[in-house]
C-alpha positions as CSV (number, residue, x, y, z in Angstrom):
1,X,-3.4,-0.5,-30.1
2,X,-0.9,0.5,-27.8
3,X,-1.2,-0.4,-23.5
4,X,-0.1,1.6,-21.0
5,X,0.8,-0.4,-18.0
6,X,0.3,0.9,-14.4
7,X,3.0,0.7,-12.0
8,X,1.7,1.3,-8.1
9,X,4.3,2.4,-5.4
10,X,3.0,2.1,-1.7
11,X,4.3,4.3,0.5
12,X,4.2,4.0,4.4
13,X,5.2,7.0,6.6
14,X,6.2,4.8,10.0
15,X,6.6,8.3,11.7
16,X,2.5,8.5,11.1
17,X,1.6,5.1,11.4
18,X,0.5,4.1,14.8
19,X,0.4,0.1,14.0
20,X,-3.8,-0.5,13.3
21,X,-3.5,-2.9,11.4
22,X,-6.6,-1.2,9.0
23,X,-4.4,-1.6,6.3
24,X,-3.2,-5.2,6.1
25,X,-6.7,-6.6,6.7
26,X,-8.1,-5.3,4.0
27,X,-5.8,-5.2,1.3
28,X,-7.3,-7.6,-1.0
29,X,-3.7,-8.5,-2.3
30,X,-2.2,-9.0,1.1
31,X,0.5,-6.8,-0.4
32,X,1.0,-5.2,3.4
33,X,1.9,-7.1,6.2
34,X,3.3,-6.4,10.0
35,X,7.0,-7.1,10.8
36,X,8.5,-8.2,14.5
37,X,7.7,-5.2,15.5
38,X,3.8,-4.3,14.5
39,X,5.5,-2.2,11.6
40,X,3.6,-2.4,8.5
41,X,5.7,-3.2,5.7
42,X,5.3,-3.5,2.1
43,X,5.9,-7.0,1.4
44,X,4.7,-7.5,-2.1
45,X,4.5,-4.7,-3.6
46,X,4.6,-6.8,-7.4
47,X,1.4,-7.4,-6.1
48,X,-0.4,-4.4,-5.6
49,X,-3.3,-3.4,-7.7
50,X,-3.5,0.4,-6.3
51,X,-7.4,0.3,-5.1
52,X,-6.0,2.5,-2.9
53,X,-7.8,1.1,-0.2
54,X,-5.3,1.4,2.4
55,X,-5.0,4.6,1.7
56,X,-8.9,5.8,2.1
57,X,-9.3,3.5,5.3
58,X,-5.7,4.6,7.1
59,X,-7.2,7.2,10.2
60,X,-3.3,9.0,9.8
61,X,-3.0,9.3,6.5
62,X,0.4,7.6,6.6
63,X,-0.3,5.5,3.0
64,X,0.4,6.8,-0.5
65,X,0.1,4.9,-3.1
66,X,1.8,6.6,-6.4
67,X,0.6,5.3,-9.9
68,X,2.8,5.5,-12.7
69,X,2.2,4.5,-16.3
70,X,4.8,2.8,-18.4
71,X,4.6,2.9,-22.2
């Protein structure tokens, strides 16, 4: 049996963003996380699961998350 494994990219448009915060609080990974600045940024993205939470719950749309699958 052969298993593919995912690979999730999160992407965050800052131009969209307008610094909620919807994002980081419920990322179960805590993969995003707000710089000096109130930017979101992607901290650990080794750590995303792509639930794609972020995405559904962002009000601008400014997450992507990409899924990939490595063979």
């Amino acid at each position: 049996m052969v298993l593919a494994i995912q690979t999730a990219t999160v992407l965050v448009s800052q131009d969209w963003c307008k610094k909620c915060g919807i994002c980081i609080a419920f990322c179960p990974k805590k993969v995003l996380e707000s710089d000096e600045l109130g930017r979101v940024v992607v901290a650990k993205p080794e750590q995303c699961i792509a639930c794609k939470i972020c995405e559904r719950l962002c009000p601008d749309f400014a997450i992507n998350i990409e899924v990939t699958k490595d063979e």
